[in-house]
N, C-alpha and C positions, 0 to 999 in steps of 0.2 A: 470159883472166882465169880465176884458179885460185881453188877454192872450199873451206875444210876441207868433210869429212865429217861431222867430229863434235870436240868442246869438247875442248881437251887438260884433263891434272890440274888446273894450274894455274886455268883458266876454270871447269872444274867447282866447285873450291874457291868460288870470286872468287861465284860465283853463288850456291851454298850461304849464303855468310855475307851478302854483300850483298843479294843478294834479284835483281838486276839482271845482266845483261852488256851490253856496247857490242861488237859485232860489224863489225868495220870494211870495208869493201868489198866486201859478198856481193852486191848487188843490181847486174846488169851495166848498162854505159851505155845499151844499148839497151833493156831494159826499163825505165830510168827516162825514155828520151826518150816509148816509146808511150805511157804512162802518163801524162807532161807532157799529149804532145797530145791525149790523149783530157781532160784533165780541163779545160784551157785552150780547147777547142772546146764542150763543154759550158758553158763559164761565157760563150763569147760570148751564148748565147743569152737573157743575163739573170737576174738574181736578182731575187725576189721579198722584197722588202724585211722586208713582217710575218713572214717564215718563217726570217728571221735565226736569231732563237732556239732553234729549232729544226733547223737548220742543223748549227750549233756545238754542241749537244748530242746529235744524232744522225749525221749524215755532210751534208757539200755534195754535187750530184750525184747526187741518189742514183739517178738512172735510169741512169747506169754504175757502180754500185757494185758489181755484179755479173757483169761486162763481162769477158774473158781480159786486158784493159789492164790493168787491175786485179789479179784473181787470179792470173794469173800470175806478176807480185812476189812470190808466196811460195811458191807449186804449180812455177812452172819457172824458177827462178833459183837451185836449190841452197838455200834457207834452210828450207825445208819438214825437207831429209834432218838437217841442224842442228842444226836445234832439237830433233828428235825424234832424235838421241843424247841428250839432256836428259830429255825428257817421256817417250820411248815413243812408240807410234802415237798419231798426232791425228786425229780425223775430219775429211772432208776441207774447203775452204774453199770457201763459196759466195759468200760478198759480204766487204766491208771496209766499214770508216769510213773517206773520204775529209774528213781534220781540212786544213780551211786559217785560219791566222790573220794577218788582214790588218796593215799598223804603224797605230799610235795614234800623235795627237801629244802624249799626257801624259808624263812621264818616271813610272817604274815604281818605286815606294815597297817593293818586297817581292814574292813569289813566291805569297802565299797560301795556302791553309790545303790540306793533304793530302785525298784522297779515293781508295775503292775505287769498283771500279766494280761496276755492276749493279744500282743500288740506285732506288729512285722517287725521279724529280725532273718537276718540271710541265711538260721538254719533253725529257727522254731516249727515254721510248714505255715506260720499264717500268713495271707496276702496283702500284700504291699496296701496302705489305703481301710484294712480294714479292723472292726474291733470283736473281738471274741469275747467279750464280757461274760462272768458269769456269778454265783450266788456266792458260794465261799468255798475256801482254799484248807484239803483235810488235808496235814500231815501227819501219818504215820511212822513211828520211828522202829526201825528191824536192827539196827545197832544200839548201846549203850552210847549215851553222849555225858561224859562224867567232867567235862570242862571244854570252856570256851577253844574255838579255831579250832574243831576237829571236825570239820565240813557242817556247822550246825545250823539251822532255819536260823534266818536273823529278820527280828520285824524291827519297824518304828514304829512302837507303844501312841494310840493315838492319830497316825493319818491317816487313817481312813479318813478321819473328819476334815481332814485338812483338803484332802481330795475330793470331800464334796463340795466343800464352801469355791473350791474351785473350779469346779465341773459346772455349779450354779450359775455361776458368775460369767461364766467362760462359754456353757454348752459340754457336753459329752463329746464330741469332735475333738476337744483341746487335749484329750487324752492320746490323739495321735501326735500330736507335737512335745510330747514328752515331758511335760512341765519339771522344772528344778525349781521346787519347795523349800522351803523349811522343813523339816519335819523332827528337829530333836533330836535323841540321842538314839543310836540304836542298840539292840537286844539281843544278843547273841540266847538261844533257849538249850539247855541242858538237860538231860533226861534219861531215860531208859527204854529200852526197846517194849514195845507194849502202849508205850503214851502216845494220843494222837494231839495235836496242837491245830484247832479252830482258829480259822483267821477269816477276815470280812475281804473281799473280793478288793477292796480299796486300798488295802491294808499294803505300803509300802516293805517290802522284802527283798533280802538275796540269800545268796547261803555263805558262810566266812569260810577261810579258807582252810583245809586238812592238815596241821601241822602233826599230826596223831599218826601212831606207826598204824595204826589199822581204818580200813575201806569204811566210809560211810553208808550204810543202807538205809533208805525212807521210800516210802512210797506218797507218791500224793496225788489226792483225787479232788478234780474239777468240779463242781457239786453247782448247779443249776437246777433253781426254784422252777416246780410243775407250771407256774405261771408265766415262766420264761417265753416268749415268741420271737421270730425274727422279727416281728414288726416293734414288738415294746422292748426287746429286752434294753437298751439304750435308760431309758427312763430309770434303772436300777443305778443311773452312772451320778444323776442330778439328787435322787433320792435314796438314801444309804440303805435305809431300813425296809424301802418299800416290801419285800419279799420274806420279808424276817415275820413271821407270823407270831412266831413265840414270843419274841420280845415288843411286838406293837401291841401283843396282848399283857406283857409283864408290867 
């Protein structure tokens, strides 16, 4: 299995304007099977029902979310070298969100309303007042996604930029009042397990809902630019690109 190095023009372009890339095949079958069995050995031993909430808004698992099963989906499968033609150096990765979305038996009316992430909610873990910004959003997919509503990342193609001209205008602060945009139509992405989908930290998202008889698996890692500080990172909210080293160089 052969891996790029780094985004041709074309993908550098595609990601500029979209906000997103869809990376198809970086993650090898063998790293997606330990990672299967680590997360599927971990779920025999029970979920805790009241922690659902909590679950789905912060990672399932979390006692391997930190595990080489885990980090190495992005540390040793080629997607680390990748993405960072794009970003620049990243610091490096110590845990992930392990997101699993089980099927419902409702039928799905719509994909629901865009969100950044980093922001307080009463079971993320961030605090009230403040902003956890960071570089850009890896998803990894450990399921097959062969059609729409079957728990799939859904971005809006394009806000990120909508989110800066906002942030500009507004301040980085306005990011805690939750702005309702415009932002177009949204993207439900479909795939296969192995694909990781690049997205710009701006980049409005959720995930639609599971009408599929089978468990959604992804993993996604929080990726923040080496140049990140408590004191600047903010300035990434005003500035889309500031940290994006590969593409202020493309």
């Amino acid at each position: 299995m052969t891996v790029a190095t780094g985004l041709d023009p074309d993908q550098q372009q595609s990601l500029r304007e979209q906000g997103f890339l869809h990376l198809r095949g970086v993650i090898a079958p063998d790293l997606i099977r330990r990672a299967l069995r680590a997360i599927n050995h971990d779920l025999s031993r029970g979920i805790d029902a009241a922690r659902l909430p909590t679950f789905h808004a912060q990672t399932f698992c979390p006692d391997i979310t930190a595990t080489p099963a885990i980090t190495d989906l992005f540390e040793r499968s080629g997607a680390r070298t990748l993405v960072e033609s794009a970003t620049g150096a990243l610091k490096p990765v110590t845990s992930a969100q392990i997101a699993l979305r089980w099927p419902r038996l409702e039928e799905a009316t719509g994909v629901g309303r865009a969100h950044i992430d980093g922001l307080y909610s009463p079971t993320n873990g961030v605090p009230a007042g403040k902003i956890f910004n960071f570089t850009a959003l890896a998803c990894v997919l450990l399921s097959d996604l062969p059609e729409e509503f079957a728990g799939n990342f859904t971005v809006w193609p394009g806000s990120h930029l909508v989110h800066e001209r906002h942030f500009r205008e507004h301040g980085a602060e306005a990011l805690l009042k939750e702005p309702r945009l415009e932002l177009g139509a949204a993207k439900q992405i479909t795939g296969k397990a192995g694909d990781v989908i690049l997205a710009h930290y701006l980049l409005g998202h959720t995930v639609s809902a599971n009408c599929s008889p089978h468990i959604r698996y992804a993993i996604f890692f929080r990726l923040e630019s080496t140049a990140f500080t408590d004191v600047n990172r903010l300035g990434a909210v005003t500035d889309a690109w500031r940290d994006w080293a590969g593409l202020r160089a493309g």
